[in-house]
C-alpha positions as CSV (number, residue, x, y, z in Angstrom):
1,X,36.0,-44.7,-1.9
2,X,37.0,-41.1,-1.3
3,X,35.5,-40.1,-4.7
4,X,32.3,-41.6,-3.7
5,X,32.0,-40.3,-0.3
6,X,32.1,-36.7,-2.3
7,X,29.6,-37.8,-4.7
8,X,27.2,-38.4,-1.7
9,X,27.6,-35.7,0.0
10,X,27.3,-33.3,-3.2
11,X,24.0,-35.3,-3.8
12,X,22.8,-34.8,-0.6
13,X,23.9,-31.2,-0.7
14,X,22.0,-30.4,-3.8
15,X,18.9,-31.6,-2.7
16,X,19.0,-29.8,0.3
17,X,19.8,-26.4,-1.7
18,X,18.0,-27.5,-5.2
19,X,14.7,-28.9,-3.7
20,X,12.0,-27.0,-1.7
21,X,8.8,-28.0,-0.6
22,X,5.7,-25.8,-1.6
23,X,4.2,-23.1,0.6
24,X,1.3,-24.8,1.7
25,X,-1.7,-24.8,4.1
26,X,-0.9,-24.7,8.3
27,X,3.0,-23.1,7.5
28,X,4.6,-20.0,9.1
29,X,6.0,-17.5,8.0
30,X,8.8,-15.0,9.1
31,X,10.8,-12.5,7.0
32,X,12.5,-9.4,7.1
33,X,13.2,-6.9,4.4
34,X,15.2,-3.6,4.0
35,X,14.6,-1.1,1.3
36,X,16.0,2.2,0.5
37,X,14.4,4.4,-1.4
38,X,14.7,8.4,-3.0
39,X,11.5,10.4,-3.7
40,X,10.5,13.6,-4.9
41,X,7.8,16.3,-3.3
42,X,7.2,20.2,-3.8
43,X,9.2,20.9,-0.9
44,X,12.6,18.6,-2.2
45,X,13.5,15.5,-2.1
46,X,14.6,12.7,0.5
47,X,16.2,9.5,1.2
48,X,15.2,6.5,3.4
49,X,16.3,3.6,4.7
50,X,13.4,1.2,5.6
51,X,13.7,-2.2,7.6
52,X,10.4,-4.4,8.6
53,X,9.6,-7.8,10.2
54,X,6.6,-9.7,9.0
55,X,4.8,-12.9,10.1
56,X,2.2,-14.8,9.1
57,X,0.4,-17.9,8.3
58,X,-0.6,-19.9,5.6
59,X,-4.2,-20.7,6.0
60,X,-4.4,-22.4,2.2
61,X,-2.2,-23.4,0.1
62,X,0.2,-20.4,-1.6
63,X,-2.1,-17.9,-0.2
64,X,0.0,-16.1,2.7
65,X,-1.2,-13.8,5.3
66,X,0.3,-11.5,8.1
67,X,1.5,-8.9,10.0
68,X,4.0,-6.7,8.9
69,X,5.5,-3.9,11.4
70,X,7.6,-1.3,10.1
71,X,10.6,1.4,11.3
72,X,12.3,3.9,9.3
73,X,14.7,7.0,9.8
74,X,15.5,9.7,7.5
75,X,18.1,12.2,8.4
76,X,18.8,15.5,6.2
77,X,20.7,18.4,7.5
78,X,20.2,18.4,10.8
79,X,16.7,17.1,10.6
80,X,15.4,13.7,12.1
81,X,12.3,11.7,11.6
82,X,11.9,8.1,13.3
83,X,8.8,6.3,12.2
84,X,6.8,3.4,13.5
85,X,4.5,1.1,11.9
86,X,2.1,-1.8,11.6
87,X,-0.2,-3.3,8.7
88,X,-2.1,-6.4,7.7
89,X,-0.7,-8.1,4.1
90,X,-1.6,-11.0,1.8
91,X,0.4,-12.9,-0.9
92,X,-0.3,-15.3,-3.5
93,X,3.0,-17.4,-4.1
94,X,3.3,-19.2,-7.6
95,X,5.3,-22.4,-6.7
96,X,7.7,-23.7,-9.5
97,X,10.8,-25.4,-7.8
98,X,13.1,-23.6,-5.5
99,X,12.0,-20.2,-7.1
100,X,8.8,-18.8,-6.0
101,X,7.4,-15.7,-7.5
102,X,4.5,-13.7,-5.8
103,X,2.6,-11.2,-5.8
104,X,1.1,-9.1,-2.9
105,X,-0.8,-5.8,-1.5
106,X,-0.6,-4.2,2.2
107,X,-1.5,-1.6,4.3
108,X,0.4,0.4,6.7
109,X,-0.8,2.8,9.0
110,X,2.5,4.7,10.6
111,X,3.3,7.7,13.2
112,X,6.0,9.9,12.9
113,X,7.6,11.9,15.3
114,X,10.3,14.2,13.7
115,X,13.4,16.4,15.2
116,X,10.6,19.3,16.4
117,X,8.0,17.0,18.4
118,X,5.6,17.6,15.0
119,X,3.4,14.6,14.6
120,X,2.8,13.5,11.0
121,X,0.6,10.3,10.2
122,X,0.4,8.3,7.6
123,X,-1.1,5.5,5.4
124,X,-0.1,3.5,2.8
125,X,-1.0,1.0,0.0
126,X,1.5,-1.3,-1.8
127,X,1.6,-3.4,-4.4
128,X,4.8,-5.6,-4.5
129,X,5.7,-8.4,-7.3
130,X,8.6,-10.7,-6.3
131,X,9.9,-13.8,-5.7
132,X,11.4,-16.0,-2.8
133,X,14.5,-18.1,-3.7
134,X,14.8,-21.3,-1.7
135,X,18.6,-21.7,-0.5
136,X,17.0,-25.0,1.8
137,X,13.7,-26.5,2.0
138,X,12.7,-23.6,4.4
139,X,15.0,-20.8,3.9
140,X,14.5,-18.4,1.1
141,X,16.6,-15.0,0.0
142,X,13.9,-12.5,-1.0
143,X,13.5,-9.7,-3.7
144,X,11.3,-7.7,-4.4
145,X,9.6,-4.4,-6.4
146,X,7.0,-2.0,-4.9
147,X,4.5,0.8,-5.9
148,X,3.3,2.6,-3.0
149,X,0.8,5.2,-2.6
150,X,1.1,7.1,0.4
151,X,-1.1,9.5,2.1
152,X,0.8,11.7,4.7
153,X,-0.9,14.3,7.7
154,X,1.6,16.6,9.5
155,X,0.1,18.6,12.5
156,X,2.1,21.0,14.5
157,X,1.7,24.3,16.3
158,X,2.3,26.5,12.8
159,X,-0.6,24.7,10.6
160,X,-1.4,20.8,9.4
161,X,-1.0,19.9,6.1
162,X,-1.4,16.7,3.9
163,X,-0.1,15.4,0.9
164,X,-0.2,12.4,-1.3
165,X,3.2,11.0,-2.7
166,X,3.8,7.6,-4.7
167,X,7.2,5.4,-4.3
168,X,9.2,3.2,-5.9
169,X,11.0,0.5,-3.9
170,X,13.0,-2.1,-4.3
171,X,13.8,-4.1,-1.4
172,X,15.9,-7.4,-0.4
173,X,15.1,-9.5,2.8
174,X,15.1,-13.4,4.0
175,X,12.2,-15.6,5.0
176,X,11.9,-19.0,6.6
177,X,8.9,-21.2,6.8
178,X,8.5,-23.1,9.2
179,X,5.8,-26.3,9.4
C-alpha cells in the first residue's frame, strides 16, 4: 500500500513538472530577467548589472508580445549612473514539450541620470535566442543570449556627444503564464 501511494504521487508529480501546455492564443505573460554584462568603448570599459520586468500577451498562438521596462546601475570609482527604461518586444516561441525555445527582438528607449546631473539618452535594438524551461504547466526558468546595438547621447554643460556600442548578454530570469 505504502509503495503504491509513492508511485502515485511520483506520477502525479511528474506530470505536473514533465508536462506543459503550449503558449497559446488569449495567455499572459510575466517574467523577469537579470543580466550582467562587461563592454568595451574608447574611453574604457564597464560593468553592469541589468534587471527588467516584462508583460505581455499572447494574441496567437506562440507569438508573444509586450512591454518590457528596464533599470540598471553601474558604479566605477566613485562614479554612479542609474538608468530607467521602457520598450515594446515580440517573440516567437517553438513549442516542443516542457522546453520552449524562442527567438525575439525589442526596443528600448532609456534615460540616464549619472553621479554629475549629466543626462545621457539612449536607444537600443536586441536580438535574443533562448528558451523557457517549464518547471509546472505555467512556470518556466528562463535563459537567454542577446546582441544589442545601442545608440547612446550624453549632454551636459562641457559638450554632448554620441556613440554607438554593441553588447553581448547573457541573461537568466523566470516567467509564468497565466490563462
Amino acid at each position: 500500500m505504502k509503495k503504491s501511494f509513492v508511485l502515485i504521487l511520483f506520477l502525479a508529480f511528474s506530470t505536473v513538472i514533465f508536462s506543459q501546455n503550449p503558449v497559446s492564443k488569449n495567455t499572459y505573460s510575466i517574467g523577469g530577467e537579470i543580466s550582467y554584462y562587461h563592454y568595451s568603448e574608447d574611453e574604457g570599459s564597464s560593468s553592469h548589472l541589468w534587471m527588467y520586468p516584462s508583460f505581455g500577451y499572447f494574441f496567437i498562438d506562440n507569438l508573444y508580445t509586450g512591454i518590457m521596462l528596464s533599470y540598471s546601475y553601474v558604479s566605477n570609482d566613485g562614479f554612479s549612473n542609474s538608468s530607467y527604461g521602457i520598450g515594446p518586444e515580440v517573440r516567437y516561441y517553438f513549442t516542443k514539450n516542457n522546453i520552449n525555445p524562442f527567438i525575439g527582438l525589442d526596443y528600448g528607449y532609456s534615460l540616464n541620470i549619472d553621479s554629475d546631473d549629466d543626462e545621457v539618452t539612449s536607444s537600443s535594438f536586441t536580438a535574443t535566442l533562448g528558451l523557457d524551461l517549464f518547471i509546472t504547466n505555467y512556470f518556466a526558468i528562463e535563459g537567454s543570449i542577446n546582441y544589442s546595438i545601442n545608440n547612446r547621447e550624453f549632454s551636459s554643460d562641457y559638450g554632448s556627444s554620441n556613440n554607438e556600442t554593441n553588447v553581448f548578454r547573457i541573461g537568466f530570469g523566470t516567467r509564468v503564464f497565466i490563462q
